[in-house]
KEVEXVEX-609861 format. One record per residue (C-alpha): residue number from 1; x, z negated, y. Coordinates in nm, 2 decimals. Layout:
N
SITE	i	east	up	north
SITE	NUM	X	Z	Y
...
# end
This chain:
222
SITE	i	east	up	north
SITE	1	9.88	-12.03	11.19
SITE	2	9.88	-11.65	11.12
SITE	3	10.18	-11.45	11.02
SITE	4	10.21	-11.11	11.13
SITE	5	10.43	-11.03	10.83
SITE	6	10.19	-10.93	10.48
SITE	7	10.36	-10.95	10.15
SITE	8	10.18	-10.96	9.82
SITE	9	10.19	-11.19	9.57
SITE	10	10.40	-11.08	9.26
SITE	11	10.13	-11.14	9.04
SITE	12	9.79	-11.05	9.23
SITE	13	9.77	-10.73	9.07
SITE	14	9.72	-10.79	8.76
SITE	15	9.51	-11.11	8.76
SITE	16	9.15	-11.04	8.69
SITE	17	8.88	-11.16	8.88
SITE	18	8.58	-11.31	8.82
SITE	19	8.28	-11.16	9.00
SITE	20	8.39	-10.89	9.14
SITE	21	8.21	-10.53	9.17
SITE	22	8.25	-10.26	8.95
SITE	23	8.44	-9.97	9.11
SITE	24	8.18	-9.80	9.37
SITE	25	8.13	-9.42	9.40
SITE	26	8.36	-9.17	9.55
SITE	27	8.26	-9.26	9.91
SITE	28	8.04	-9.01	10.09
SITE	29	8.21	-8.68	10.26
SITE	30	8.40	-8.80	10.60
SITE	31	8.21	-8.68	10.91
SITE	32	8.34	-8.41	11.12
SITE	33	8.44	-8.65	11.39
SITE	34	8.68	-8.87	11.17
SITE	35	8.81	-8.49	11.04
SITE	36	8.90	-8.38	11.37
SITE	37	9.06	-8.74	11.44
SITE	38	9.29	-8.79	11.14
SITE	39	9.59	-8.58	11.28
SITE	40	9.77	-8.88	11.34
SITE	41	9.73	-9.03	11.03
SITE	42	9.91	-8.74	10.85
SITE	43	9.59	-8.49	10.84
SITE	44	9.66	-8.09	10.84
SITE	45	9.45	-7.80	10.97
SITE	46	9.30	-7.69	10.65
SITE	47	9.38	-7.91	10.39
SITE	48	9.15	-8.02	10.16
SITE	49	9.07	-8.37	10.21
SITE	50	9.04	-8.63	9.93
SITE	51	8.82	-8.94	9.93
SITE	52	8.92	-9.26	9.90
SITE	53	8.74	-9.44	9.65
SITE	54	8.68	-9.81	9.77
SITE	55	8.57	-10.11	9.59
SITE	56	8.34	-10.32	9.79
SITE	57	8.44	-10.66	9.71
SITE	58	8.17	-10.91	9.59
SITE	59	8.39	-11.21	9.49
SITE	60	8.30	-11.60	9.38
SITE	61	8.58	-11.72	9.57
SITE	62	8.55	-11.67	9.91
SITE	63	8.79	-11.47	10.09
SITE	64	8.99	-11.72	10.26
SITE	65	9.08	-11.85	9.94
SITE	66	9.20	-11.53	9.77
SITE	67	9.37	-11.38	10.10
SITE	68	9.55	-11.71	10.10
SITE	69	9.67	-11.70	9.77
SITE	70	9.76	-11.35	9.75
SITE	71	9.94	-11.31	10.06
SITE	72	10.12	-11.64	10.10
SITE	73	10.33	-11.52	10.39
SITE	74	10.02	-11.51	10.64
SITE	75	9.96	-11.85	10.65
SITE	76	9.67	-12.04	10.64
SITE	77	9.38	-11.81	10.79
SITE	78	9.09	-12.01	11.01
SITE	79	8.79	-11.80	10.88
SITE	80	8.47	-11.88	10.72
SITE	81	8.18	-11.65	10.61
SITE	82	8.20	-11.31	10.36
SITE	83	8.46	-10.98	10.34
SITE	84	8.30	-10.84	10.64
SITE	85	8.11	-10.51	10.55
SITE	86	7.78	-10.67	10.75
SITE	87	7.61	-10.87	10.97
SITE	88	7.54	-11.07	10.69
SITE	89	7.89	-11.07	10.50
SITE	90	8.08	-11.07	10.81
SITE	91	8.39	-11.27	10.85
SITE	92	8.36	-11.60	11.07
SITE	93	8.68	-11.63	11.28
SITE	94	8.67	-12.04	11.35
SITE	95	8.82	-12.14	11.65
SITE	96	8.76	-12.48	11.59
SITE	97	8.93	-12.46	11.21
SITE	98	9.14	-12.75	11.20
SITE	99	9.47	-12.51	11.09
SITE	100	9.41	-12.41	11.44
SITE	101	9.66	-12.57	11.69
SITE	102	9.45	-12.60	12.05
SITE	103	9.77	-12.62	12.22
SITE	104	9.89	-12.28	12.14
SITE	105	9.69	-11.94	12.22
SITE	106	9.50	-11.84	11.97
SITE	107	9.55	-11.47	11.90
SITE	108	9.21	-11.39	11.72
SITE	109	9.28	-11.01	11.78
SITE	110	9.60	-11.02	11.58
SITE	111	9.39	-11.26	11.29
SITE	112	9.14	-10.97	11.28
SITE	113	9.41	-10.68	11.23
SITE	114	9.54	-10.91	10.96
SITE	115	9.24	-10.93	10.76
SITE	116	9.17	-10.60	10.78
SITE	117	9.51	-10.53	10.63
SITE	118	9.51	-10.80	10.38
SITE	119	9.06	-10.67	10.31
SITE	120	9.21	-10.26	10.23
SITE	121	9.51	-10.39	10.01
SITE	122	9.26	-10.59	9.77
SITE	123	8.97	-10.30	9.75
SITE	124	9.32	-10.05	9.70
SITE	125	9.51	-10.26	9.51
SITE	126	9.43	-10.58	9.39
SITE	127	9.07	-10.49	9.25
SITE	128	9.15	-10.19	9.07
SITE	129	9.26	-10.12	8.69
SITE	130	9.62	-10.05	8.65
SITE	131	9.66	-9.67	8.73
SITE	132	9.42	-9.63	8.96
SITE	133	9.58	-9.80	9.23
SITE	134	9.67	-9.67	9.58
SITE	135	10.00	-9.68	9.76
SITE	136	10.13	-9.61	10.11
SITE	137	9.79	-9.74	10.31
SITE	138	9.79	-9.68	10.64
SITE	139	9.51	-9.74	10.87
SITE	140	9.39	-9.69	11.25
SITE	141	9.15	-9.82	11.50
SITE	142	8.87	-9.52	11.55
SITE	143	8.60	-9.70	11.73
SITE	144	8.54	-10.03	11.85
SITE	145	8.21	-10.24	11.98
SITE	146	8.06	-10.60	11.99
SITE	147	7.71	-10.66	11.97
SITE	148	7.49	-11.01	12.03
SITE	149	7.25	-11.05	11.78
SITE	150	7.01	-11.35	11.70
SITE	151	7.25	-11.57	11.94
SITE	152	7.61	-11.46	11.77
SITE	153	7.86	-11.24	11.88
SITE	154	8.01	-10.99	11.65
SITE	155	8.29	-10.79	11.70
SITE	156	8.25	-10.42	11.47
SITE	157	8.57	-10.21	11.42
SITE	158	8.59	-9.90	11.23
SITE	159	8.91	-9.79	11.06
SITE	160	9.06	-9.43	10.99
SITE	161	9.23	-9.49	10.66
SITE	162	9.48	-9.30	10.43
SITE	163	9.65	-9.37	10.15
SITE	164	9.84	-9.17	9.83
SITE	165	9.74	-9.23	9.43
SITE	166	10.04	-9.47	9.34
SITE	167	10.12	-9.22	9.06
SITE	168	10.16	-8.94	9.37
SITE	169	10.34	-9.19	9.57
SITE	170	10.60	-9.30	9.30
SITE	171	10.65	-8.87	9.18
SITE	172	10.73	-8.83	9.62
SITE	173	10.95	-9.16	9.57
SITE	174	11.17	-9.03	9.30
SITE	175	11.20	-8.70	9.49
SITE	176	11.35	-8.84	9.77
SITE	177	11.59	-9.11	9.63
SITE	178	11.69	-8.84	9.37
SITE	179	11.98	-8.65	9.33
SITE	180	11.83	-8.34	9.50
SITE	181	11.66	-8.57	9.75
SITE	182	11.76	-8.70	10.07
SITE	183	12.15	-8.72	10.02
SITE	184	12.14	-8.37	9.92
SITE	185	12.22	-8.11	10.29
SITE	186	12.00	-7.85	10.09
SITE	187	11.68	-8.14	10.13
SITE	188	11.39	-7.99	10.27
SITE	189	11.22	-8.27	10.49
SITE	190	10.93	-8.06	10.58
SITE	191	10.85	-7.95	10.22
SITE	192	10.87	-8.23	10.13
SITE	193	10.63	-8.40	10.44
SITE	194	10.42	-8.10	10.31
SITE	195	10.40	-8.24	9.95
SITE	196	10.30	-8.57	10.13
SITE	197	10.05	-8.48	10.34
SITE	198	9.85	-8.24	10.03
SITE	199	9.86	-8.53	9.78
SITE	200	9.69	-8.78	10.06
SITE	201	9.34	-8.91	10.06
SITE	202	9.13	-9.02	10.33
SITE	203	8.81	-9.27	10.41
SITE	204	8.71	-9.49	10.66
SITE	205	8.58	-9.84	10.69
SITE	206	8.39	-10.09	10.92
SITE	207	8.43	-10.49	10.95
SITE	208	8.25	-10.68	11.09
SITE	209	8.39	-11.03	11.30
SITE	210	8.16	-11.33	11.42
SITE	211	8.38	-11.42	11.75
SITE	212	8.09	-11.63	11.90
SITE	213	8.35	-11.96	11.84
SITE	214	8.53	-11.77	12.16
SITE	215	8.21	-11.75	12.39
SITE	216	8.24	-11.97	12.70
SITE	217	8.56	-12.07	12.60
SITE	218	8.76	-11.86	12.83
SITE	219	8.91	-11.63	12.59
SITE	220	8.95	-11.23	12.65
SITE	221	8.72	-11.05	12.39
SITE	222	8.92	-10.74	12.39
# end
């Protein structure tokens, strides 16, 4: 079964990987919608916003096997299929998996919020060079729909992301812990949230989920 609680294996940052994709562009400009949206997620009237740049993951292993290993704590994961940026790559979530136990409810919805935890912590972390990794990812449902095509059902979720350069997060770290920091009364917490909310960068992503395994069986799609 799934675990709700993520940790990362000590050594999956550093192990190369065969066959995966060269870091991609800065990703495009974030529309005008997801600017207005992104006050929850840390996002100021007039700051400049800074791109995430993502690595989409093309990978010889298939994602099963590498989420597995590089987040033991999840559990086994009952998917098939690719990393989930398409019709074509998206993620299969198999109901009839035999790590699934058909006497329990299944709770597919948390399986997909999983995996889309697990899917931004390998493009942020796990398949970049050492110091150009991101820290303190945080991400938020934005839009949601399902769609039948060709006989499957797929479930399509967008995601408001932000996250901090780790170098930017580690500099805000030391701040806070330090001797001027949090312990001291003269602290400024909103400067400091200030600091925070300049040095974050922003970007959005979509997965996509094969549910048809659910159809006819009874199970609430959302």
């Amino acid at each position: 079964m799934v675990s709700s609680n993520i940790r990362v294996s000590s050594t999956s940052r550093r192990r190369k990987r065969p066959g995966s994709k060269p870091l991609s562009a800065v990703t495009k400009l974030l529309f005008p919608k997801f600017a207005a949206a992104t006050t929850d997620l840390g996002y100021q009237k007039g700051q400049v916003m800074r791109a995430i740049e993502f690595v989409d993951l093309e990978t010889e292993k298939t994602p099963r096997e590498i989420l597995e290993s590089d987040f033991p704590s999840i559990g086994v994961l009952p998917i098939r299929g690719g990393w989930g940026y398409s019709q074509f790559t998206a993620c299969i979530i198999d109901k009839s998996d035999p790590a699934v136990d058909p006497r329990r409810a299944f709770n597919f919805v948390g399986l997909e919020y999983t995996f889309v935890k697990c899917r931004l912590y390998e493009e942020l972390i796990n398949f970049r060079p050492k110091g150009h990794q991101y820290a303190d990812i945080r991400n938020e449902l934005s839009s949601q729909r399902s769609e039948d095509i060709h006989g499957q059902r797929y479930d399509i979720m967008n995601f408001q992301v932000t996250a901090l350069r780790e170098g930017d997060f580690f500099r805000l770290k030391a701040i806070f812990e330090g001797p001027e920091g949090v312990i001291s009364p003269s602290f400024d917490f909103k400067a400091h949230q200030e600091l925070h909310s300049s040095l974050l960068h922003f970007g959005s992503r979509e997965y996509w989920f094969d549910i048809t395994s659910f159809i006819g069986t009874g199970e609430t799609v959302h």
